[in-house]
C-alpha positions as a printed Julia matrix, in Angstrom:
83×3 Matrix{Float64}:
 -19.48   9.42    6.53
 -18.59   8.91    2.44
 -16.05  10.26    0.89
 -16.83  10.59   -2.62
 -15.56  12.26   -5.84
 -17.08  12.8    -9.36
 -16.6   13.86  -12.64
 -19.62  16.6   -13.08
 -19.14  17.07  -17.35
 -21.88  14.34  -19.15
 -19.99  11.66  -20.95
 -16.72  12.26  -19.33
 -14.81   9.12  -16.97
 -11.98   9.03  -15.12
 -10.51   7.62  -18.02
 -10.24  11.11  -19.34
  -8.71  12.53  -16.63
  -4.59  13.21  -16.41
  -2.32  13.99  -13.25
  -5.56  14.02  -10.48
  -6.06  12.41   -7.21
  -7.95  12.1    -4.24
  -6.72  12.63   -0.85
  -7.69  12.66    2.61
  -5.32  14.69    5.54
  -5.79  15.54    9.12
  -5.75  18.83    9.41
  -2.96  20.63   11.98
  -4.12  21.4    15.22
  -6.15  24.96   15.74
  -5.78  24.81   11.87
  -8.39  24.29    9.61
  -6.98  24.26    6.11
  -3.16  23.29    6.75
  -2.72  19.48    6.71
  -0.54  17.81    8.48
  -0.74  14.23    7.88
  -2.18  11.99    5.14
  -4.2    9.45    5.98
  -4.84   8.17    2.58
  -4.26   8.93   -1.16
  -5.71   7.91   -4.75
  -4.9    8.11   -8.18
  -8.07   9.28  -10.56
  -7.0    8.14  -13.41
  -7.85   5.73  -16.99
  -7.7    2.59  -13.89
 -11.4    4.21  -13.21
 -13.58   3.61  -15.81
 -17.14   5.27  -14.03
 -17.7    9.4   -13.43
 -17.69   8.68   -9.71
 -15.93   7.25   -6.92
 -16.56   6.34   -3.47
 -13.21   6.83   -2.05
 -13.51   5.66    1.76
 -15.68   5.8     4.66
 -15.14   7.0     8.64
 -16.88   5.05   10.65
 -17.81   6.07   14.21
 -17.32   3.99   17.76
 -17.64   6.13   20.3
 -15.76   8.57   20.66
 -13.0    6.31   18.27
 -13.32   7.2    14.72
 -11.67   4.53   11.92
 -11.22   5.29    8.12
 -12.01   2.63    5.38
 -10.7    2.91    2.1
 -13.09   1.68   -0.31
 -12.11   2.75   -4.26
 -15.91   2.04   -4.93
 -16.55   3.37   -8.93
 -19.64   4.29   -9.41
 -22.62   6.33  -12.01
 -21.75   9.68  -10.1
 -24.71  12.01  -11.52
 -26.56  11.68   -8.56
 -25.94  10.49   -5.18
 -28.82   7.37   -5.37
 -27.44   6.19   -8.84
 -26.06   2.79   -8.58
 -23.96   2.61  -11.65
């Protein structure tokens, strides 16, 4: 599973983009919405200089699930657009 974010305004980066981030939490136990821990974080910022990002990946082993951070930029107006 992909974790991915994108700018959805034409001709718009990252670059444009103040005070934003990305983050991924656990959530508390029994509780949906409330997070408890975080498992990773990442700035969106002028650094980025596509409309998307692929942020991380969980991979699946099992019954063991692992998180990969990526920081993948990419096109981001569709999900099969390689640039």
């Amino acid at each position: 599973m992909f974790v991915t974010v994108n700018i959805a305004t034409d001709n718009c980066t990252f670059q444009n983009v103040t005070d934003a981030f990305v983050r991924v939490c656990s959530a508390k136990k029994n509780k949906v919405f409330e997070p408890e821990h975080v498992l990773a974080e990442y700035p969106l910022d002028g650094y980025i200089k596509t409309r998307g990002l692929v942020f991380c990946r969980f991979i699946r082993n099992g019954d063991i699930w692992t998180m990969q951070a990526l920081g993948w930029g990419c096109g981001g107006a569709s999900a099969s657009e390689d640039e």
